[in-house]
MDAnalysis code that builds the backbone (N, CA, C; Angstrom):
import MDAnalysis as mda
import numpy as np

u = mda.Universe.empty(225, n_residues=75, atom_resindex=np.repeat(np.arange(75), 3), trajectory=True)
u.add_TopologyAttr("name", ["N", "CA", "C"] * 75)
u.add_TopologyAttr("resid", np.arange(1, 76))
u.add_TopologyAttr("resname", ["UNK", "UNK", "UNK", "UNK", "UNK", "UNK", "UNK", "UNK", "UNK", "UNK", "UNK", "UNK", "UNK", "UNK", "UNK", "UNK", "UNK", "UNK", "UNK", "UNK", "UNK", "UNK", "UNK", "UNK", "UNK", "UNK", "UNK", "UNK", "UNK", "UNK", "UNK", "UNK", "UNK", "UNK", "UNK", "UNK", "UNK", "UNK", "UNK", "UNK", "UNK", "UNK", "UNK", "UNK", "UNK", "UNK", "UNK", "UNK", "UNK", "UNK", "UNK", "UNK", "UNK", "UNK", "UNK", "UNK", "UNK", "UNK", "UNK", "UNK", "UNK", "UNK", "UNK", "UNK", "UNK", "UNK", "UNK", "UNK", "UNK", "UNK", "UNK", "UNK", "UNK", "UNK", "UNK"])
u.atoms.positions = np.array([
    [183.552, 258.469, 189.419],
    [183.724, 259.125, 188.155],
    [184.182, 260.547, 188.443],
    [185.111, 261.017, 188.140],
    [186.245, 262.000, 188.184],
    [187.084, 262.585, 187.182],
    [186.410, 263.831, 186.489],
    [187.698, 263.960, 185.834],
    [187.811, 265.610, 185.812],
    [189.045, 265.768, 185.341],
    [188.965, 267.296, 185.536],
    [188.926, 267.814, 184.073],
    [188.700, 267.119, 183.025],
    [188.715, 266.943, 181.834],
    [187.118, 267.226, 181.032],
    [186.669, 266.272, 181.709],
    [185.413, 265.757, 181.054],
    [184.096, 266.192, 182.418],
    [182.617, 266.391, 181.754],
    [181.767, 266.616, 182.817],
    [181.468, 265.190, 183.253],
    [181.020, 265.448, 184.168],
    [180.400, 264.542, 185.116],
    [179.126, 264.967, 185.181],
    [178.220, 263.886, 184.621],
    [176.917, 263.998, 185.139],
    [176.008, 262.980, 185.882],
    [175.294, 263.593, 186.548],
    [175.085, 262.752, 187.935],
    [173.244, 263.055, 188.392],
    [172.800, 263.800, 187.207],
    [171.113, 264.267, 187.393],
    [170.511, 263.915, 185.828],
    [169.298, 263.047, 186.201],
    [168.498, 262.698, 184.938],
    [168.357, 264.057, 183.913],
    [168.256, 265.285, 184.495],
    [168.150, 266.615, 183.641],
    [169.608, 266.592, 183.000],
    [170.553, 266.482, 183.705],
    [171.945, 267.118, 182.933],
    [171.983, 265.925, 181.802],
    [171.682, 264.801, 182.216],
    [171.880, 264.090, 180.504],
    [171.114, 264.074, 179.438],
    [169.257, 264.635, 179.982],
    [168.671, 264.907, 179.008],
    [169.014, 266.208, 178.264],
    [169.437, 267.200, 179.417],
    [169.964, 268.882, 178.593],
    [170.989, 268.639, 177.854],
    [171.992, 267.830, 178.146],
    [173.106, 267.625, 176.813],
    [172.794, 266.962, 175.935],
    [171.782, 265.619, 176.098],
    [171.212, 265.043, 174.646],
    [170.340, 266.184, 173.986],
    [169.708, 266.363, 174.617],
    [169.114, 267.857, 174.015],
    [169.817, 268.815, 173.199],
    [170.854, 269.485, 173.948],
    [171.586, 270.305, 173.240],
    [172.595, 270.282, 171.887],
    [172.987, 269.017, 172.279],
    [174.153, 268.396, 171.168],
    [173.572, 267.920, 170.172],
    [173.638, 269.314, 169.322],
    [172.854, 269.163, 168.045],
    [174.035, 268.653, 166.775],
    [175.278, 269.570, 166.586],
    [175.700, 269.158, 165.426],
    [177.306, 268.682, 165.857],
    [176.806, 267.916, 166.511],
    [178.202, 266.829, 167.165],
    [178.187, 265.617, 167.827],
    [178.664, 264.998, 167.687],
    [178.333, 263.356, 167.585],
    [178.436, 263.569, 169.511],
    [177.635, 262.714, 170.149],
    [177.678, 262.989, 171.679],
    [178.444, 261.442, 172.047],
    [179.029, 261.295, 172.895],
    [179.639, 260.004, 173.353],
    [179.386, 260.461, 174.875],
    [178.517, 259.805, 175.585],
    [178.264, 259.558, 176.855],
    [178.844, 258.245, 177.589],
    [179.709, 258.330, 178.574],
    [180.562, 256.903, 179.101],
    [179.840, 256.675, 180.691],
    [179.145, 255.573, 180.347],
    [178.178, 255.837, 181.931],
    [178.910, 254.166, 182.241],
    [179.894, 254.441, 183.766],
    [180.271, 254.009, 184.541],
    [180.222, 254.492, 186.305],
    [181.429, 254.035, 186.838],
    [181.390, 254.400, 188.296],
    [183.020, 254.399, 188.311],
    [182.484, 255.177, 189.446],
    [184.346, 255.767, 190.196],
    [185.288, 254.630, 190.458],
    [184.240, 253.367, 191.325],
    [185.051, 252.422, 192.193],
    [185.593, 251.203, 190.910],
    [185.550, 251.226, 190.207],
    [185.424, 250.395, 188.752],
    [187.024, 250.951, 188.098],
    [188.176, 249.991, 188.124],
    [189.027, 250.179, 187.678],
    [189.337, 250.250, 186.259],
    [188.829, 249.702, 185.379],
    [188.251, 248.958, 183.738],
    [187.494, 250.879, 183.659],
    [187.000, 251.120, 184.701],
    [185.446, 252.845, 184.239],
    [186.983, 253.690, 184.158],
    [187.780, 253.598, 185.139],
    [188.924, 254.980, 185.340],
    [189.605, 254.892, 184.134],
    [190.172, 253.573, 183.856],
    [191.105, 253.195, 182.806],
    [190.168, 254.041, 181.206],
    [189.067, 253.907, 181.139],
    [188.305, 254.563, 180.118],
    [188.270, 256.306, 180.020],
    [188.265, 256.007, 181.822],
    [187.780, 257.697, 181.608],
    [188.863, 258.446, 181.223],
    [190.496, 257.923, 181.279],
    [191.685, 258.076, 181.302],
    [192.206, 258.417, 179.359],
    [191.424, 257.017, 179.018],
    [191.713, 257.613, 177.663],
    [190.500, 258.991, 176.824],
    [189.635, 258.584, 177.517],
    [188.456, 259.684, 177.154],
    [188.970, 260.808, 177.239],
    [189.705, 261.405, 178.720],
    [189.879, 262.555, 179.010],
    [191.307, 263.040, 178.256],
    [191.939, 262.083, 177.688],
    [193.189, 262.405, 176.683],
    [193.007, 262.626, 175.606],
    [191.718, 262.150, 174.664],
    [190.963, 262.125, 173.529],
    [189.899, 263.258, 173.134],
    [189.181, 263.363, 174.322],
    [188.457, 264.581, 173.894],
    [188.758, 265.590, 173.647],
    [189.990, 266.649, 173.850],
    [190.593, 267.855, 173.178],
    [190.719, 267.355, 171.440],
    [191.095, 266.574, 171.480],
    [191.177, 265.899, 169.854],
    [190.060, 265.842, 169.009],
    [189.051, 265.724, 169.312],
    [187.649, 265.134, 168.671],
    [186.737, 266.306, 168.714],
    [187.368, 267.162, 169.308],
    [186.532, 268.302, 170.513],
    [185.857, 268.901, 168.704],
    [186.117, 269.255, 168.182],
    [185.834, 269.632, 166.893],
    [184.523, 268.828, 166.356],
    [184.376, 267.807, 166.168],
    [183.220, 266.657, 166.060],
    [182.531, 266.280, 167.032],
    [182.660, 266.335, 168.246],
    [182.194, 265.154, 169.062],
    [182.172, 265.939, 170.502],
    [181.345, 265.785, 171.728],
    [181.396, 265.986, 173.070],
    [181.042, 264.429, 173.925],
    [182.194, 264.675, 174.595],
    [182.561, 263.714, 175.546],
    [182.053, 263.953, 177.149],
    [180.533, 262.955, 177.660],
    [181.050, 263.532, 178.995],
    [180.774, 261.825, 179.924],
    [180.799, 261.932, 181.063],
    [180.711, 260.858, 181.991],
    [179.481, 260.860, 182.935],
    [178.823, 259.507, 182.553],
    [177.674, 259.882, 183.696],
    [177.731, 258.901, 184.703],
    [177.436, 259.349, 185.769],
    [177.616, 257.756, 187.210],
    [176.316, 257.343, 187.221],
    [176.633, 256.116, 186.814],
    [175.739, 255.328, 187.173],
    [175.174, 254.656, 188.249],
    [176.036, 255.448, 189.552],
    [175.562, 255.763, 191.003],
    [174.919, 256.325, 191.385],
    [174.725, 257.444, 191.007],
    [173.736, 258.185, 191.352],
    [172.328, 257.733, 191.427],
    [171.726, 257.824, 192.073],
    [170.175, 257.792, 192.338],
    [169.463, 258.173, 191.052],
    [169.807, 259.368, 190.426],
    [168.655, 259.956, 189.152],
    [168.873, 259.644, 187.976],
    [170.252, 258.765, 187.542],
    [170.455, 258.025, 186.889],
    [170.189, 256.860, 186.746],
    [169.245, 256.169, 187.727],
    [169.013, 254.637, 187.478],
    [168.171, 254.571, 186.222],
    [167.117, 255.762, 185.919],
    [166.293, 255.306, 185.156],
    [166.930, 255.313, 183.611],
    [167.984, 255.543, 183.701],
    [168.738, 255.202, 182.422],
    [169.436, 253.850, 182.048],
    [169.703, 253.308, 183.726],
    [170.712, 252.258, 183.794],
    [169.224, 250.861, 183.782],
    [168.313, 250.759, 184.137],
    [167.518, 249.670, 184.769],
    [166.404, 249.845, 183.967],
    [166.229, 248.777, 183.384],
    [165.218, 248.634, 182.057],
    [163.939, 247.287, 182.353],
])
C-alpha cells in the first residue's frame, strides 16, 4: 500500500486517531495490501478521487499487513 496521494496507515493508533478525529466528514478507510493487484487498482482510483470529495469526505489506506492492524482485520 503506496500512495503519494493518500495516507497510509499501518498502527492500531493512526486508525483509531483518524476515526477519532473525522468528525464532520464522511471517512472512507480502504484496508488492503501492496502485493494485491485488485488493492493497487483501488488505491489508483482512490488517489484520483480524493482531491474531488476532499470537501466531504477523507480518504486514507490501511495495510492490512501490518502487525497492529490485525486486530481490525481478525474477528
Amino acid at each position: 500500500m503506496s500512495s503519494y496521494l493518500l495516507k497510509v496507515l499501518t498502527k492500531k493508533q493512526e486508525v483509531d486517531a483518524i476515526i477519532r478525529d473525522t468528525i464532520d466528514k464522511i471517512l472512507v478507510l480502504c484496508f488492503g495490501r501492496a502485493s494485491d493487484p485488485v488493492c493497487l487498482q483501488l488505491d489508483s482510483v482512490l488517489s484520483k478521487s480524493a482531491q474531488e470529495v476532499s470537501k466531504f469526505a477523507s480518504v486514507a489506506l490501511v495495510d492490512i499487513d501490518s502487525n497492529e492492524i490485525q486486530v481490525y482485520v481478525n474477528n
